[in-house]
C-alpha positions in Angstrom: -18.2 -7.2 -9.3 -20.8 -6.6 -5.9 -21.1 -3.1 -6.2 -20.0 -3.0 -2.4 -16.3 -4.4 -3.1 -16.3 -2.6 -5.6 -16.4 0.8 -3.4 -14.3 -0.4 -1.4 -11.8 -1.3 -3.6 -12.1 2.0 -4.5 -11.1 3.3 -1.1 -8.2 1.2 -0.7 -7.1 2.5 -4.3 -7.2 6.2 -3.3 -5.3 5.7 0.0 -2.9 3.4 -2.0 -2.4 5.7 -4.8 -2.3 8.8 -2.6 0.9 7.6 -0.8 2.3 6.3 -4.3 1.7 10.1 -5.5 4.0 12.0 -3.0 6.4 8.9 -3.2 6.7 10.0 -7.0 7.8 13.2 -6.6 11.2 14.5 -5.9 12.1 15.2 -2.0 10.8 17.6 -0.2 8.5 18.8 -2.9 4.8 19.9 -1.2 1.7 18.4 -2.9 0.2 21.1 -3.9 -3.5 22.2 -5.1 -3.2 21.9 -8.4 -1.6 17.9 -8.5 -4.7 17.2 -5.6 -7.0 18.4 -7.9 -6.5 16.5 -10.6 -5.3 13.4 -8.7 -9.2 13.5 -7.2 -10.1 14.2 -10.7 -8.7 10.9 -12.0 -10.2 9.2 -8.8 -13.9 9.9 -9.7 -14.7 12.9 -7.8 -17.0 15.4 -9.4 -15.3 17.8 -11.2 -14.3 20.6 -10.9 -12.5 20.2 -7.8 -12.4 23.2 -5.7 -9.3 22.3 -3.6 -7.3 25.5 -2.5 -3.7 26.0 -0.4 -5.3 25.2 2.6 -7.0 21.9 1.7 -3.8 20.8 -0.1 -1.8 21.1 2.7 -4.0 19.3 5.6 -4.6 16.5 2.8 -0.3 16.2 2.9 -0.3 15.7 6.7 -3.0 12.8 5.9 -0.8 11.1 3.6 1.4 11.0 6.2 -0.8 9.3 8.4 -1.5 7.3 5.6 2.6 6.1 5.0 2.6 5.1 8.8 -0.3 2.5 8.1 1.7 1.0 5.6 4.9 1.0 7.4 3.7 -0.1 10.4 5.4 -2.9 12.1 2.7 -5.6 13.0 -1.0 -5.1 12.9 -1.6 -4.0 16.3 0.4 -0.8 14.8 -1.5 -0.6 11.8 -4.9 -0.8 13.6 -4.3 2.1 16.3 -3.3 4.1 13.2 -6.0 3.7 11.4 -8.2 4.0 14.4 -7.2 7.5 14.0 -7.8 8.3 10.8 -11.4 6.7 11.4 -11.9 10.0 14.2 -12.9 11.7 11.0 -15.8 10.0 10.4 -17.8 13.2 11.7 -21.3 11.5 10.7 -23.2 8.3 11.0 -22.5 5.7 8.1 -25.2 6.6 5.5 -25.4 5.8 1.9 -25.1 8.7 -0.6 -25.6 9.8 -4.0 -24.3 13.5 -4.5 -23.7 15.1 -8.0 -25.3 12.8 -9.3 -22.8 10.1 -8.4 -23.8 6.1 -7.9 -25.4 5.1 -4.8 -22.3 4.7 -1.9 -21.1 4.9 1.5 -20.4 8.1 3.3 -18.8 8.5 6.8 -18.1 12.4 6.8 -20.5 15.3 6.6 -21.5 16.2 2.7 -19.5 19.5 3.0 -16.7 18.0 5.0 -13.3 19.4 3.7 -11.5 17.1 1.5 -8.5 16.4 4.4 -11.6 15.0 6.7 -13.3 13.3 4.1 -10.0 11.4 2.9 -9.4 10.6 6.2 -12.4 9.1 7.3 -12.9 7.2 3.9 -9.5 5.5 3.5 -9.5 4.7 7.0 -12.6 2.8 6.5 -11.0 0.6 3.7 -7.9 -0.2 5.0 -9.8 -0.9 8.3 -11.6 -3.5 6.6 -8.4 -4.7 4.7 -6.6 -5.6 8.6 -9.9 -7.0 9.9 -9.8 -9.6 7.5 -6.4 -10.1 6.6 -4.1 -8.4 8.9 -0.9 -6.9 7.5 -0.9 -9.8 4.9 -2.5 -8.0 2.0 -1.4 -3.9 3.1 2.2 -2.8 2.9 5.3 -1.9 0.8 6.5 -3.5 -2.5 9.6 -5.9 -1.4 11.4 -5.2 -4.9 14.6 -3.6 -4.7 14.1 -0.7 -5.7 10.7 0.0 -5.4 9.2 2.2 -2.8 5.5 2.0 -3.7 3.0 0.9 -1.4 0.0 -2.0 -1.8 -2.9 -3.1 -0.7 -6.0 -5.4 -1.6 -5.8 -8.5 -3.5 -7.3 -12.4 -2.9 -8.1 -13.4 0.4 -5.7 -15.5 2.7 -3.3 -15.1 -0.2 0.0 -13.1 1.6 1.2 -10.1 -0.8 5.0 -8.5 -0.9 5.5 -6.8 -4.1 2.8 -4.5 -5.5 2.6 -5.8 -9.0 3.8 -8.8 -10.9 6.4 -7.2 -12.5 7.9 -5.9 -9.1 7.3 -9.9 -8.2 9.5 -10.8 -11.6 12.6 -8.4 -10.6 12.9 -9.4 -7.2 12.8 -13.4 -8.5 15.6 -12.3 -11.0 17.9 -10.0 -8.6 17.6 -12.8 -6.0 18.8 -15.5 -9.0 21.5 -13.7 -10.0 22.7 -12.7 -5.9 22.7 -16.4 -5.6 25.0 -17.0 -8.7 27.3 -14.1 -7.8 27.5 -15.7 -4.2 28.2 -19.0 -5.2 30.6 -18.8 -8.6 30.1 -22.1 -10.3 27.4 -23.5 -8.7 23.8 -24.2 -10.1 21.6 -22.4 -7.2 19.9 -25.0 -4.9 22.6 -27.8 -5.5 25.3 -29.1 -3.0 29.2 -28.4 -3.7 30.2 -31.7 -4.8 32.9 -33.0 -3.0 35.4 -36.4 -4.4 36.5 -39.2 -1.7 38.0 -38.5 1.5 42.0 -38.5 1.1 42.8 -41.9 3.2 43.7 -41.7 6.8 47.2 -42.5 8.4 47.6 -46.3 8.6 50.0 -48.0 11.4 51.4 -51.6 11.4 49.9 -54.3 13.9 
């Protein structure tokens, strides 16, 4: 893969997976340091995270800016949302290679706090995401059921269900809504209907 999609699938990953995380847990449970830390963990960031109360709770009002992206109505919506997240971006686009990490793009400061950096760096992939595509390729999974979020794919090819398997259920649910709608009938086929009874007939 061009190393540039790849960091940008990236990106669009962590803003994806961020909003899948809180979705995950039970209501009104706080993401707290500890499940940030490792979630970056399992994203690639150098480890050990150093992520305290503080940091964990401005990164939860960013996933919340986050959600609104993908619920957004239309992309006019979407955009002005992630206009704002984009404010972040507290320094010129530069390439960077800290720790010890592969040659990529930063848009914050090196020591900007993880909320900022988050921001900034999400916003920038799902930026490029709506540029291309519009909301065609960015929202949530059409399953019933499911409440996880998507983004990224092909090209000019329109997503509703984050995985295939989502895809599979909803075929199958809407299947068997047909058959329990229509008792029966094969879905997609006409009621059958036998000649018209013959009309009255009058003499000359």
């Amino acid at each position: 893969m061009d190393p540039a999609a790849e960091q940008a699938d990236r990106v669009v990953r962590l803003a994806v997976d961020l909003v899948n995380l809180r979705a995950r847990l039970p209501a009104r449970t706080p993401l707290d340091a500890g499940t940030l830390r490792r979630f970056l963990a399992e994203h690639d960031e150098p480890t050990p995270v150093r992520l305290g109360p503080a940091d964990a709770a401005a990164i939860a009002a960013v996933e919340v800016e986050l959600r609104a992206v993908f619920d957004a109505a239309g992309v006019d919506e979407a955009a002005a949302l992630v206009n704002g997240l984009l404010l972040r971006a507290g320094s010129r686009p530069r390439l960077s290679n800290h720790h010890g990490t592969p040659w990529h793009l930063h848009v914050t400061d090196e020591d900007a706090p993880w909320a900022e950096w988050l921001a900034a760096t999400t916003g920038l992939g799902l930026a490029r995401l709506l540029a291309e595509d519009g909301m065609a390729r960015l929202g949530r999974c059409a399953a019933p059921g499911c409440r996880r979020v998507f983004a990224g794919g092909p090209r000019n090819h329109p997503r509703r269900y984050c995985s295939p398997a989502c895809g599979n259920a909803a075929r199958v649910h809407a299947f068997r809504e047909r058959r329990r709608g229509r008792p029966g009938r094969r879905p997609g086929t006409a009621p059958v209907s036998g000649p018209a009874p013959p009309g009255p007939t009058t003499g000359p």
